[in-house]
C-alpha positions as CSV (number, residue, x, y, z in Angstrom):
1,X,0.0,0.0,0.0
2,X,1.4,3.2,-1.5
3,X,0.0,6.8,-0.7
4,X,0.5,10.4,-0.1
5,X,-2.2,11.5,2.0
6,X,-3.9,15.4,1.3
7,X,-2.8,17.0,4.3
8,X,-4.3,19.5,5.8
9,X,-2.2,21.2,8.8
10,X,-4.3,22.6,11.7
11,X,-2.5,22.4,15.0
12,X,-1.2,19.3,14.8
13,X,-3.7,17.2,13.1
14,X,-4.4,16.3,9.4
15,X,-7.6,15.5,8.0
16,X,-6.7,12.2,5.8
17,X,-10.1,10.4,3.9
18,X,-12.1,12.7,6.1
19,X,-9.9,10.6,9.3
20,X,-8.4,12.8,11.9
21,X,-4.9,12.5,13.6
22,X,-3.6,13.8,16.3
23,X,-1.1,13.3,19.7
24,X,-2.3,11.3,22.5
25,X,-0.6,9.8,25.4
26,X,-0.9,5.9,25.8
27,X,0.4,4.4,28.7
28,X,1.7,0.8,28.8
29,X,2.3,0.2,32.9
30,X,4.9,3.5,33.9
31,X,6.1,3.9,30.2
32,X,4.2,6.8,28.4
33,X,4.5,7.3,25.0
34,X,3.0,10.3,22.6
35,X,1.0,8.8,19.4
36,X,0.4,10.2,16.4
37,X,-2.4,8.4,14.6
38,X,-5.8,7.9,14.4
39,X,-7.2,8.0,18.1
40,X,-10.9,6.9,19.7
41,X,-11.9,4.0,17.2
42,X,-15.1,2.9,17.6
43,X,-15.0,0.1,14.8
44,X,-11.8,-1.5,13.2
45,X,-13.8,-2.2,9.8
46,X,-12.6,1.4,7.8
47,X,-9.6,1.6,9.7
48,X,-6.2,1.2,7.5
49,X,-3.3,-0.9,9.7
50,X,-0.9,1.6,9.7
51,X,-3.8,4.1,11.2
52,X,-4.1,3.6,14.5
53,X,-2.6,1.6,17.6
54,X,-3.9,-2.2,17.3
55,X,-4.7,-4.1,20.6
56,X,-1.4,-6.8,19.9
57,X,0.9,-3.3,20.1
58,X,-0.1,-2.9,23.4
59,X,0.4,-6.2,24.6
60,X,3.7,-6.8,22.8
61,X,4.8,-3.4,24.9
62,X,3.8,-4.7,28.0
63,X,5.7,-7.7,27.2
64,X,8.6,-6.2,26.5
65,X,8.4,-3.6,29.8
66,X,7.9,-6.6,32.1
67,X,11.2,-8.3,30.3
68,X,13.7,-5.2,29.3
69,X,16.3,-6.7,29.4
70,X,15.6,-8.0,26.2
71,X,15.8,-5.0,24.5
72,X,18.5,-2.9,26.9
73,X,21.4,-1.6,24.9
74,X,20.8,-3.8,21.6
75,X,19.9,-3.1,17.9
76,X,15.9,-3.4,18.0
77,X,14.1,-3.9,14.7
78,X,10.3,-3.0,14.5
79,X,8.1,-4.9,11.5
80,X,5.1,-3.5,10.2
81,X,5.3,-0.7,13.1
82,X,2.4,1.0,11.8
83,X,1.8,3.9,14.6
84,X,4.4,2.3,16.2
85,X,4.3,2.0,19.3
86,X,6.2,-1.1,20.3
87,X,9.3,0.1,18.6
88,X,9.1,3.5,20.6
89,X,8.4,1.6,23.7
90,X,11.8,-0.4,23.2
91,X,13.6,2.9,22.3
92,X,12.0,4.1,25.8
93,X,13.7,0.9,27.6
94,X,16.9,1.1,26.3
95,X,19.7,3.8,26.7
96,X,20.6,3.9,23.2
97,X,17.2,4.5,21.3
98,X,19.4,5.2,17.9
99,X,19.6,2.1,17.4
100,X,16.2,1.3,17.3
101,X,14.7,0.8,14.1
102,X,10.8,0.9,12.8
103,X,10.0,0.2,9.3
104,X,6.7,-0.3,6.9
105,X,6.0,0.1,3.6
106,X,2.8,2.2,4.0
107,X,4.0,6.1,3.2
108,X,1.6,7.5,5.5
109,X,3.2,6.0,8.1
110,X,6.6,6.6,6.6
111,X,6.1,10.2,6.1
112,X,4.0,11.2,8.9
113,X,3.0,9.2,11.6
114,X,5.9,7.5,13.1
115,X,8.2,10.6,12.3
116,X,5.9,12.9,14.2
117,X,6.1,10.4,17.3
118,X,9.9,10.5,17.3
119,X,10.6,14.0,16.8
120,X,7.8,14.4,19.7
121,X,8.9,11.5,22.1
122,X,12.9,11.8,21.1
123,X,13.8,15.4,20.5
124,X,17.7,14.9,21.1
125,X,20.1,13.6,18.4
126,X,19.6,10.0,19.4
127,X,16.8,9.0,18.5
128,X,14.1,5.9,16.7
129,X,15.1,5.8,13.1
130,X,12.3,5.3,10.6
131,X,12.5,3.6,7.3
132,X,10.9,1.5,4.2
133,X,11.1,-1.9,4.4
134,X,9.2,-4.4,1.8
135,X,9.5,-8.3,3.5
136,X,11.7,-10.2,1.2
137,X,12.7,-7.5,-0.9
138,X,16.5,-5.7,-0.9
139,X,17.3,-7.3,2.8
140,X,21.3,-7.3,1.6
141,X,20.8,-3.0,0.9
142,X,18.8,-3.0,4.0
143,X,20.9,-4.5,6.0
144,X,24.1,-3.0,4.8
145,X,22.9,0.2,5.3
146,X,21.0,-0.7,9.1
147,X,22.8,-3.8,10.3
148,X,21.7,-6.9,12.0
149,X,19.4,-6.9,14.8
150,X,19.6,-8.9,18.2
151,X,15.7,-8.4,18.6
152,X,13.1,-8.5,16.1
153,X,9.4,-7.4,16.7
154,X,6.3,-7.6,15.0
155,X,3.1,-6.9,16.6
156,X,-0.2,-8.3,14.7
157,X,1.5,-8.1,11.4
158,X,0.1,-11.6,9.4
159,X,-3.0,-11.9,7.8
160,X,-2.8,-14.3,5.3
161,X,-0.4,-16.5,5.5
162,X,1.0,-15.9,1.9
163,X,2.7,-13.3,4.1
164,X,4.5,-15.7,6.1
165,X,7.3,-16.7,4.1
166,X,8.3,-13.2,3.1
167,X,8.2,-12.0,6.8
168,X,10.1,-15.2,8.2
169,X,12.9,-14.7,5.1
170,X,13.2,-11.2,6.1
171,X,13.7,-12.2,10.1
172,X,15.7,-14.9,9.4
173,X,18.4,-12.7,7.6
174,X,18.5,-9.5,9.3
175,X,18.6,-11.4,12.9
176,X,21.7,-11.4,14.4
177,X,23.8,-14.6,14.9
178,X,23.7,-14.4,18.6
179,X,22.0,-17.4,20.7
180,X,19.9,-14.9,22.7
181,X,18.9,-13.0,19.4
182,X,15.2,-13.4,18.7
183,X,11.9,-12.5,16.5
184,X,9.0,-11.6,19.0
185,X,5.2,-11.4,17.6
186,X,2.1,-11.4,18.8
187,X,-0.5,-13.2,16.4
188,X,-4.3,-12.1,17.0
189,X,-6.9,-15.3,16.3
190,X,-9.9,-13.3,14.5
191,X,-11.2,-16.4,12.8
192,X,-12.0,-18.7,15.1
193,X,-15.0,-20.3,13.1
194,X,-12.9,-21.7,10.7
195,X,-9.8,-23.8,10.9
196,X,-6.5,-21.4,11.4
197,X,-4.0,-21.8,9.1
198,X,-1.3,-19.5,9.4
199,X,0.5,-21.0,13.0
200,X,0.9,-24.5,11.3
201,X,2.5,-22.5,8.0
202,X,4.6,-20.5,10.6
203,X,5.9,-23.4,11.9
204,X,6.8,-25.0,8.1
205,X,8.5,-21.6,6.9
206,X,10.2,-21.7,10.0
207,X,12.2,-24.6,9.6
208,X,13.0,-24.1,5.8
209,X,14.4,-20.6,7.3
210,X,16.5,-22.6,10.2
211,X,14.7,-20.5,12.5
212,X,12.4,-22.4,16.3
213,X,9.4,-21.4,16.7
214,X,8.2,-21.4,20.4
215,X,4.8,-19.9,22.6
216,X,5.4,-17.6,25.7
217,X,2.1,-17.5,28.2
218,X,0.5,-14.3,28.2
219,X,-1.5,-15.0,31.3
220,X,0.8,-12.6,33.7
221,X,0.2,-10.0,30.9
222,X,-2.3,-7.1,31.7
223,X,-2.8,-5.7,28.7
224,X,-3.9,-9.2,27.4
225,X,-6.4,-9.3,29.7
226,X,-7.7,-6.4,28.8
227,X,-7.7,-7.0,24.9
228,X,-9.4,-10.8,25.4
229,X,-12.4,-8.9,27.2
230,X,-12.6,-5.6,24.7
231,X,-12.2,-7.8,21.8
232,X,-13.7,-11.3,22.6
233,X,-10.7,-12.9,21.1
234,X,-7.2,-14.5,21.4
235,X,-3.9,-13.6,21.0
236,X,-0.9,-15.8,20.9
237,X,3.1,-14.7,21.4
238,X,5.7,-16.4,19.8
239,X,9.6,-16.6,19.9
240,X,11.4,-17.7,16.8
241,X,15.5,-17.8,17.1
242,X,17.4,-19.2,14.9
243,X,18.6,-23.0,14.9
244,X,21.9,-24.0,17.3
């Protein structure tokens, strides 16, 4: 998805397909983070991904606040960040948020969302970076010019699963060779009346890639909680590394 929205500047906000943006705090446990997207949602049905902050973000934030140390002083590489507001939480929880990467392929995002957010949350020199990034397509470019990353994240980004290989090439080679490196993402189950797919494709792609493929209990998580009961529905974590 490629597009240049109209803008129209009026203290902060853009009208974009009669949409309106604008800042907003969101809070995942003591980390607060200014958003710039599309805020108060009341159906997800004309919402674009890249538009506003999708349930999974929030629970792949908490996840990563209640375990830091996964993503203290390392290179941190957001997928499909949309808003994103998992990669600015990492860049919160480490002490070198330059090195903390968010990337899509939607220009809205590119051009105005995420940048906003940075610029906002990260004033100083070191700060997020933001940039294009097409799953399967010009990883040696990409990763020449960005490096390797030691954590990988992707929160609710597969929806068919004719977007698993591509995503699972792309973790596979710009994740670092360290044993502790890893590929976090949190999958949302919206189909449960027919039989799901995509985690049993995840799993194949995953070994053609040399990557494991394991489940981490949400159960202690608080923002899971709170997304099972808002939207009637599941969501699954999963760790892929690569093979020992």
């Amino acid at each position: 998805m490629a597009f240049m929205p109209h803008l129209n500047i009026e203290d902060d906000c853009f009208s974009f397909t009669s949409q309106r943006y604008s800042f907003k705090t969101i809070s995942v446990g003591d980390i607060a983070v200014d958003m710039y997207c599309l805020h108060h949602v009341t159906s997800w049905e004309n919402v674009e991904v890249g538009e506003a902050i999708w349930p999974s973000a929030k629970i792949l934030s908490r996840y990563l606040l209640d375990n830091s140390s996964l993503v203290r002083d390392v290179p941190v590489l957001e997928l499909g960040c949309g808003p994103g507001l998992t990669g600015l939480v990492a860049a919160r929880l480490t002490s070198h948020p330059g090195r903390v990467v968010l990337t899509d392929h939607c220009q809205l995002v590119l051009d105005e969302l995420v940048p906003r957010s940075i610029q906002h949350n990260f004033p100083n020199s070191d700060c997020p970076k933001c940039a294009y990034l097409h799953w399967g397509s010009d990883l040696p470019a990409f990763q020449q010019k960005y490096g390797r990353f030691d954590v990988i994240l992707g929160a609710d980004v597969i929806y068919w699963t004719e977007y698993v290989e591509p995503l699972l090439q792309t973790v596979s080679e710009l994740l670092s060779a360290k044993p502790s490196s890893c590929f976090l993402t949190i999958y949302e189950e919206r189909y449960q009346k027919a039989p799901d797919t995509t985690v049993p494709e995840m799993l194949n792609v995953a070994h053609k890639y040399n990557l494991t493929c394991s489940s981490i209990s949400l159960d202690n998580n608080p923002e899971y909680q709170e997304a099972r009961k808002q939207e009637k529905c599941d969501f699954k974590l999963y760790i892929f590394k690569h093979k020992s």
